[in-house]
C-alpha positions as CSV (number, residue, x, y, z in Angstrom):
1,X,0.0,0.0,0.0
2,X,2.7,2.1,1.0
3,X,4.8,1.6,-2.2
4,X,1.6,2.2,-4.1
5,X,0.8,5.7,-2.9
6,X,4.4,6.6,-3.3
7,X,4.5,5.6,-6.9
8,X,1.1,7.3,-7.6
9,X,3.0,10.8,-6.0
10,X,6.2,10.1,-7.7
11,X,3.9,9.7,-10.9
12,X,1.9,13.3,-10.3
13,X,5.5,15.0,-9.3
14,X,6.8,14.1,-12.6
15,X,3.4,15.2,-14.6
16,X,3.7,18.9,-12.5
17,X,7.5,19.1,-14.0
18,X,6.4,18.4,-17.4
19,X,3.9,21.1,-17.2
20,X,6.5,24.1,-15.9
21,X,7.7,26.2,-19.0
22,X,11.5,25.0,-19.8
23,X,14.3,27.3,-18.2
24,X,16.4,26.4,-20.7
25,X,17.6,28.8,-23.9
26,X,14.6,30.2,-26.1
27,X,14.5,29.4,-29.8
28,X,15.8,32.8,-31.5
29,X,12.8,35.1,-32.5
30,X,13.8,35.8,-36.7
31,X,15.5,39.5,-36.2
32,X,13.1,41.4,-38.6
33,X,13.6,44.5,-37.0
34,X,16.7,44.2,-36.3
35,X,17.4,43.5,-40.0
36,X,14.6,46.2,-41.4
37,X,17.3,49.0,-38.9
38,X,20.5,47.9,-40.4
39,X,19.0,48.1,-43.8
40,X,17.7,51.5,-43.2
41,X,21.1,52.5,-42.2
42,X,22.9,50.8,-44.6
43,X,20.9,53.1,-47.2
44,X,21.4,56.2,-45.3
45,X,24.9,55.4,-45.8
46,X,24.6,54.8,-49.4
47,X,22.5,58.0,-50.1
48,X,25.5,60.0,-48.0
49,X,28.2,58.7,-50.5
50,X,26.1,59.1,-53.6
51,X,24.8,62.4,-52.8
52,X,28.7,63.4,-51.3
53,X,30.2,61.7,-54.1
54,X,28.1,64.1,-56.9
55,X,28.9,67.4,-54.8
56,X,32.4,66.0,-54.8
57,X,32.4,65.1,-58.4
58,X,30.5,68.2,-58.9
59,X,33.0,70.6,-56.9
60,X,36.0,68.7,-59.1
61,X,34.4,69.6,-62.3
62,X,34.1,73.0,-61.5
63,X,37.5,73.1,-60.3
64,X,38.8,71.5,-63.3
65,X,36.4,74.3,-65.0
66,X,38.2,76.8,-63.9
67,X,41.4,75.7,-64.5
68,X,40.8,75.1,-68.2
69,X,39.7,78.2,-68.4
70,X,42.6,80.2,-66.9
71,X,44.8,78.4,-68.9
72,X,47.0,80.4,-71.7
73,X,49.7,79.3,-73.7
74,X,52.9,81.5,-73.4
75,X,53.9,80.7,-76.8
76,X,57.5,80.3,-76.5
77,X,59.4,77.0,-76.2
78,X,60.9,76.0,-73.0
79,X,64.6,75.9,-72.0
80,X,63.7,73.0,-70.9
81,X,61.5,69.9,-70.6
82,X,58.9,71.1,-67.9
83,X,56.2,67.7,-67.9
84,X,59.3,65.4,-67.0
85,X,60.4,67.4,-64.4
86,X,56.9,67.9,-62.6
87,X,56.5,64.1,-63.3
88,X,59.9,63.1,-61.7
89,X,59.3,66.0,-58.6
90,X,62.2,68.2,-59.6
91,X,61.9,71.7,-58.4
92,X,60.7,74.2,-61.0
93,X,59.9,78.0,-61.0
94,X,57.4,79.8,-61.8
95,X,57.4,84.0,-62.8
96,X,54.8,85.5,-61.1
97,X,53.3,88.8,-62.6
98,X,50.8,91.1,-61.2
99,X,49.3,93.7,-63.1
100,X,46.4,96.3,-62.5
101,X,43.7,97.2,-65.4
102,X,40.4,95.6,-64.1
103,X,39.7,91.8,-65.0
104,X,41.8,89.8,-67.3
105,X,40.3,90.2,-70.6
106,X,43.0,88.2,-72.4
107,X,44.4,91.5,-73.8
108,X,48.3,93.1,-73.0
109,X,47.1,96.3,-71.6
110,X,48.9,96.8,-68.4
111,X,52.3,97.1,-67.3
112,X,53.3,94.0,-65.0
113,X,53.8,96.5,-61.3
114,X,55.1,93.2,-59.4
115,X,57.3,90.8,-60.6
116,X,58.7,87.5,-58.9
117,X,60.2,84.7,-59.4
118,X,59.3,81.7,-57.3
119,X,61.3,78.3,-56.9
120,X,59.8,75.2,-55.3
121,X,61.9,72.7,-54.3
122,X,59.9,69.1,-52.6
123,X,63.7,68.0,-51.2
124,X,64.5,70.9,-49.0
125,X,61.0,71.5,-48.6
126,X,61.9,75.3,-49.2
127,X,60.1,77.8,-51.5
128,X,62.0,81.2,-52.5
129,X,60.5,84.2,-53.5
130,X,62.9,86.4,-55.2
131,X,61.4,89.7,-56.3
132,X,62.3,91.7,-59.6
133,X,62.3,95.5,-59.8
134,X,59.7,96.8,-62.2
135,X,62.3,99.3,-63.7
136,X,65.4,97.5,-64.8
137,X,66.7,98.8,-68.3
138,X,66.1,95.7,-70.6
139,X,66.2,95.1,-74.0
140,X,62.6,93.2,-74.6
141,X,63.1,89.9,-76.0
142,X,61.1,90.0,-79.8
143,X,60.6,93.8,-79.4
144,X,64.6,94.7,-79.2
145,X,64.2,97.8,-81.6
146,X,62.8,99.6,-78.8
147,X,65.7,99.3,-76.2
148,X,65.5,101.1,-73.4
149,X,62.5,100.3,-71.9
150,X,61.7,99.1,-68.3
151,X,60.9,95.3,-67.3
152,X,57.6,96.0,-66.6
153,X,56.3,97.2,-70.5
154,X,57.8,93.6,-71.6
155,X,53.8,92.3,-71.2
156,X,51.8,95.0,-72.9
157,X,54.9,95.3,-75.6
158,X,55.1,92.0,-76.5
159,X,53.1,89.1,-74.3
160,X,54.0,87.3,-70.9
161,X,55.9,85.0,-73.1
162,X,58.4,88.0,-73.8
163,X,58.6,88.7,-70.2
164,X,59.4,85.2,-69.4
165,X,62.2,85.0,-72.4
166,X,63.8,88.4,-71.3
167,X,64.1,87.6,-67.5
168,X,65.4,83.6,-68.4
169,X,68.3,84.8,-70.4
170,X,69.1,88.2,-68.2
171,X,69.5,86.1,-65.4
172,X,70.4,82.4,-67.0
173,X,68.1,80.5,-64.9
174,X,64.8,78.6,-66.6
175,X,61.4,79.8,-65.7
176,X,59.0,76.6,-66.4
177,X,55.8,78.5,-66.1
178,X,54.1,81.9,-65.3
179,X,50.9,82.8,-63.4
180,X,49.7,86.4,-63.9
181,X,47.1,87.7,-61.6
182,X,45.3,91.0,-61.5
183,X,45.9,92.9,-58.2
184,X,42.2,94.9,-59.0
185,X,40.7,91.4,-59.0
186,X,42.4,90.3,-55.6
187,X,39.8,92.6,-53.8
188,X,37.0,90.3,-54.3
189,X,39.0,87.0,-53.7
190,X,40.3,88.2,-50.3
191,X,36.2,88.9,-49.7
192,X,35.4,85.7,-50.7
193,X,38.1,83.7,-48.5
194,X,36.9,85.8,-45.4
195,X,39.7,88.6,-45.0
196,X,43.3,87.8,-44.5
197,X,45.3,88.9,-41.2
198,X,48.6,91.0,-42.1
199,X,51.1,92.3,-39.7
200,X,52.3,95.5,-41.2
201,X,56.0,96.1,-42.1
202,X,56.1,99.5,-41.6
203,X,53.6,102.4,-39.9
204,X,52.2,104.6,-42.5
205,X,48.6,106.5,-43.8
206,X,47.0,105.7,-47.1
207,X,44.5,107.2,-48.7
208,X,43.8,105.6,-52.4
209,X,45.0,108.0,-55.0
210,X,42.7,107.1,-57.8
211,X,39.3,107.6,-55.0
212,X,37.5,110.5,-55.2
213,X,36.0,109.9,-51.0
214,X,38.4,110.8,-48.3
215,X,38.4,106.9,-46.8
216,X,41.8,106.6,-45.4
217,X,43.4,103.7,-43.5
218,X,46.6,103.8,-40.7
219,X,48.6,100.6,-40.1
220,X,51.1,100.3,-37.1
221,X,54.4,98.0,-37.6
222,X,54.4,95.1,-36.1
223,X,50.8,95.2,-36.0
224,X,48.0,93.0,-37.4
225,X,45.2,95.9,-36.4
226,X,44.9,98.5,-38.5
227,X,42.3,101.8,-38.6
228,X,39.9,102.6,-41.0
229,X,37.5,106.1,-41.8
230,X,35.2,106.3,-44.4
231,X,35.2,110.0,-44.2
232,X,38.8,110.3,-43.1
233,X,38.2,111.3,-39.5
234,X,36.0,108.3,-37.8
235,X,38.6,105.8,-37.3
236,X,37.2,102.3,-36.1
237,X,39.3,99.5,-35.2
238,X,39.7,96.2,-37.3
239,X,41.8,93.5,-36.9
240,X,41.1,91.1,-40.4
241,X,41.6,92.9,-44.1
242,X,38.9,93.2,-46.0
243,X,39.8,93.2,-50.0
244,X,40.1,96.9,-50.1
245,X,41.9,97.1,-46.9
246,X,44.2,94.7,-48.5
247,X,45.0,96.2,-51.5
248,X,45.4,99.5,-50.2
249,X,47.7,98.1,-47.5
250,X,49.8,96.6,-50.8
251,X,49.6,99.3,-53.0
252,X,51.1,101.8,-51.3
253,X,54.7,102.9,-53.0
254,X,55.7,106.5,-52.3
255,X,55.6,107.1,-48.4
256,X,57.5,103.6,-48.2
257,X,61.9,104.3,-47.3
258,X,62.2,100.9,-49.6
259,X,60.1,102.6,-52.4
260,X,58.7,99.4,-54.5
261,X,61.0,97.2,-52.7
262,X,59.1,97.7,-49.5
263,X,55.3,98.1,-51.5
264,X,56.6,94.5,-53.1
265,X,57.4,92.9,-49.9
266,X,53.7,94.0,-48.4
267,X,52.7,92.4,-51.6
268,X,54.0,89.2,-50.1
269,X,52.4,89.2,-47.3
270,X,49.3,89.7,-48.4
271,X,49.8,86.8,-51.3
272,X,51.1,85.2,-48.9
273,X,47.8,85.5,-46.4
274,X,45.6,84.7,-49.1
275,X,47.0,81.5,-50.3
276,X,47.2,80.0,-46.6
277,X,43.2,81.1,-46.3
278,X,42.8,79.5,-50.1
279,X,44.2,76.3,-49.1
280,X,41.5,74.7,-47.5
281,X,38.8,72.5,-49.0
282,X,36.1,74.7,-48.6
283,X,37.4,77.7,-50.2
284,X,38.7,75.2,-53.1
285,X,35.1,74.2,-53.7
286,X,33.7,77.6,-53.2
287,X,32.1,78.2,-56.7
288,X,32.3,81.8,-56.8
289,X,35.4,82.3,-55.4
290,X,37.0,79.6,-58.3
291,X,34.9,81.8,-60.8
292,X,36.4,85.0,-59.5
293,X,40.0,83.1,-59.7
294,X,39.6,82.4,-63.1
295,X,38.4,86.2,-64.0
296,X,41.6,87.6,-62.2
297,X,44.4,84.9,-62.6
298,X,45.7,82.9,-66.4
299,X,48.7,80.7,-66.2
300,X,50.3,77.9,-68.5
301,X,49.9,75.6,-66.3
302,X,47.4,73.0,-67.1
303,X,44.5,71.1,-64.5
304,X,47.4,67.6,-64.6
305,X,50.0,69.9,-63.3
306,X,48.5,71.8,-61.0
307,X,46.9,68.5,-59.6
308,X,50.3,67.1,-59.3
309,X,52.5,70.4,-58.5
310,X,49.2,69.8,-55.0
311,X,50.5,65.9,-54.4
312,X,54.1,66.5,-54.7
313,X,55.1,70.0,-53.9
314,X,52.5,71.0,-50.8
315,X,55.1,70.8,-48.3
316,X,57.6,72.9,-50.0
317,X,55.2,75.4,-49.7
318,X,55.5,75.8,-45.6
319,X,59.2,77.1,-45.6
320,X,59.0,79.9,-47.3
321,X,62.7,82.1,-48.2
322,X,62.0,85.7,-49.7
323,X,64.8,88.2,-51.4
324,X,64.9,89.9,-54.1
325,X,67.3,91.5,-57.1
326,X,69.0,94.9,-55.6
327,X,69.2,97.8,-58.3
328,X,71.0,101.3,-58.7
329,X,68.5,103.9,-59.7
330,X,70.1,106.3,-62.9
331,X,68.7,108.6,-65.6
332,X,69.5,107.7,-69.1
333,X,67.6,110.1,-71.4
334,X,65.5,111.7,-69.3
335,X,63.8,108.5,-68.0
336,X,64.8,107.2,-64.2
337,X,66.1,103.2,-64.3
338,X,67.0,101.1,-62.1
339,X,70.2,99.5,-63.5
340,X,71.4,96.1,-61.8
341,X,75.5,95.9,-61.3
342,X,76.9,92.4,-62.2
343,X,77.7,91.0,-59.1
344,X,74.6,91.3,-57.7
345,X,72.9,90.0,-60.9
346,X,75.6,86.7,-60.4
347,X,74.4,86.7,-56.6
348,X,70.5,86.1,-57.7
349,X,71.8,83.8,-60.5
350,X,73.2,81.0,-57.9
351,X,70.4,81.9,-55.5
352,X,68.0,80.8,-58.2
353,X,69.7,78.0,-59.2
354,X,70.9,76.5,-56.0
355,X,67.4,76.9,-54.9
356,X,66.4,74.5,-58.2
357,X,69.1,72.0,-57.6
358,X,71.2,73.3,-61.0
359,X,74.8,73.7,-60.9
360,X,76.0,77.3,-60.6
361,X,76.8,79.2,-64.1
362,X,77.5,83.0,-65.5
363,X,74.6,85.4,-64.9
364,X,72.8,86.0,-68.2
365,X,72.9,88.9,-70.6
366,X,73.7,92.3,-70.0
367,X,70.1,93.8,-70.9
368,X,68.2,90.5,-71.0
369,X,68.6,90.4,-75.1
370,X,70.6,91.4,-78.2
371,X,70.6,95.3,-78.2
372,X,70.5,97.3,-81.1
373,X,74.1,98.9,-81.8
374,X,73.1,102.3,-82.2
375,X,71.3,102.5,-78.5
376,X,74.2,100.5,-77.0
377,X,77.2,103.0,-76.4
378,X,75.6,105.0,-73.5
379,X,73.8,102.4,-71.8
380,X,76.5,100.2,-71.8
381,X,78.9,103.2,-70.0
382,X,76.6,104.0,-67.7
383,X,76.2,100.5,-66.8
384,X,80.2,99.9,-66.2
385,X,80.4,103.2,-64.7
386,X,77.5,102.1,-61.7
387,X,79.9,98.7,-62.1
388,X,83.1,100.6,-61.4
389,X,82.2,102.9,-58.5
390,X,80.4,99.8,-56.3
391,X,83.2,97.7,-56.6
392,X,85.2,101.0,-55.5
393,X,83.2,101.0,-52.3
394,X,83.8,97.6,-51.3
């Protein structure tokens, strides 16, 4: 009886465990929503790149846009061959040229007021800017029946081109490309990258000569703040350039001790400000301010080599080494020069050079090209004569 009733409780025990819900692991649910989120933002993702990838692609074609259409042959050959050295990283130079008549309209109406040649080199990771007065007697190359004339009228005489020849064989060292800018169009891209800080060289007060309104800005050397009235008496405070602050700043010439040395230096800076602001991304894909580029800036160099000059040469950029070419100023028939002695034409020379890894050679020519016998003879004396009485002095 016993052994009965325990086997009928041992019997209901067991039923009552069958009937409690297992404690083990549950059979995964399918993760539909789990699946259905990831999806969603898998998509999100995709819609990102495609949409970021157009406005990219977008951005580059506009780029590349403008590029094309800055682009202008300088129609002279090459001293030498300038693809192989951008594609083997070698340094190269550039001439510089900035000139003031408005927006480039693809016509030689201006005389070039700055002039520079600049040298990148990717292995010292140096660039030098060497500056070239605006007044140097030259004999223009392709125009040399109309020796004297002053570096600067090479460009409206006879193309950049010209300006490029005459400077490559004054000086014997090979310019492999050119960029010429208008300074009037600077204005608008120093707007469009948000002003540009400057600290000034020099204290002085400008008004601008060609403005009929009394505006008038101070700057303070050493100083990055600078003073501006509208009317000429309000001054308020201001600590970023504007595009008209800017170019005032760099145009002034007559009130500087250095004369267009010093207004070539502030130059500099102000290029100098303008490309650091232009380098980043959004600026680079700021439509108007690429459009404005290519009304204000032309250049031989094409989209490939700019692209490439950006890979290789960016850090060349960061050290940056600035001089420039010393001359004597002299009268020669009634017209003020600035007439460059030999020596320092042989210093610049090797500077040049050394800064494009060439061995050193003999300056170049005495005027920059062949002079016409008749116009030699005086030139020529008062040349030697500046020649003779520094080397006297030394």
């Amino acid at each position: 009886m016993d052994n009965q009733n325990f086997s009928r409780a041992a019997r209901r025990e067991q039923n009552d465990r069958n009937k409690e819900p297992s404690r083990g692991p549950k059979p995964p649910k399918p993760p539909r929503k789990r699946k259905k989120i990831w999806r969603w933002i898998l998509m999100i993702i995709l819609i990102i790149f495609v949409v970021g990838g157009i406005v990219f692609a977008r951005a580059l074609h506009n780029i590349h846009k403008s590029v094309d259409s800055m682009q202008r042959s300088a129609n002279i050959t090459k001293a030498r061959d300038v693809k192989q050295v951008m594609k083997d990283g070698k340094p190269f130079s550039v001439l510089v040229l900035g000139t003031d008549t408005g927006a480039l309209q693809r016509d030689r109406t201006g005389l070039t007021d700055s002039m520079m040649i600049v040298t990148i080199n990717p292995k010292t990771k140096t660039t030098t800017m060497m500056s070239i007065p605006r007044d140097i007697m030259m004999a223009i190359s392709g125009a040399e029946n109309t020796f004297p004339q002053k570096l600067n009228a090479a460009f409206p005489i006879a193309g950049v081109g010209s300006a490029m020849m005459t400077l490559q064989n004054y000086l014997n060292v090979p310019i492999d490309f050119y960029v010429l800018a208008n300074m009037g169009g600077l204005e608008k891209m120093i707007d469009q990258v948000g002003g540009v800080k400057v600290a000034s060289p020099l204290t002085f007060t400008y008004t601008p000569e060609a403005d009929t309104t009394p505006e008038t800005y101070k700057f303070v050397k050493g100083q990055e703040q600078f003073q501006y009235a509208k009317d000429g008496k309000n001054f308020k405070s201001f600590a970023t350039m504007n595009g008209n602050a800017a170019l005032s700043f760099s145009r002034m010439r007559y009130d500087d001790p250095q004369g267009d040395y010093g207004r070539q230096l502030r130059q500099r800076l102000v290029l100098k400000a303008m490309l650091k602001k232009s380098a980043s991304p959004s600026t680079l894909f700021n439509s108007k301010f690429m459009a404005s580029i290519s009304k204000n800036v032309e250049t031989d160099m094409n989209y490939n080599e700019m692209l490439n000059a950006v890979k290789k040469y960016m850090p060349a950029t960061k050290n940056q080494v600035s001089d420039y070419l010393h001359g004597v100023g002299d009268m020669y028939d009634g017209v003020s020069y600035q007439m460059v002695p030999e020596s320092e034409k042989q210093r610049v020379t090797n500077k040049l050079r050394q800064s494009l890894s060439l061995p050193e050679k003999k300056t170049g020519t005495q005027f920059g090209s062949t002079v016409p016998p008749l116009s030699y003879g005086v030139a020529e004396t008062n040349l030697n004569t500046i020649n003779e009485t520094l080397d006297s002095q030394k």
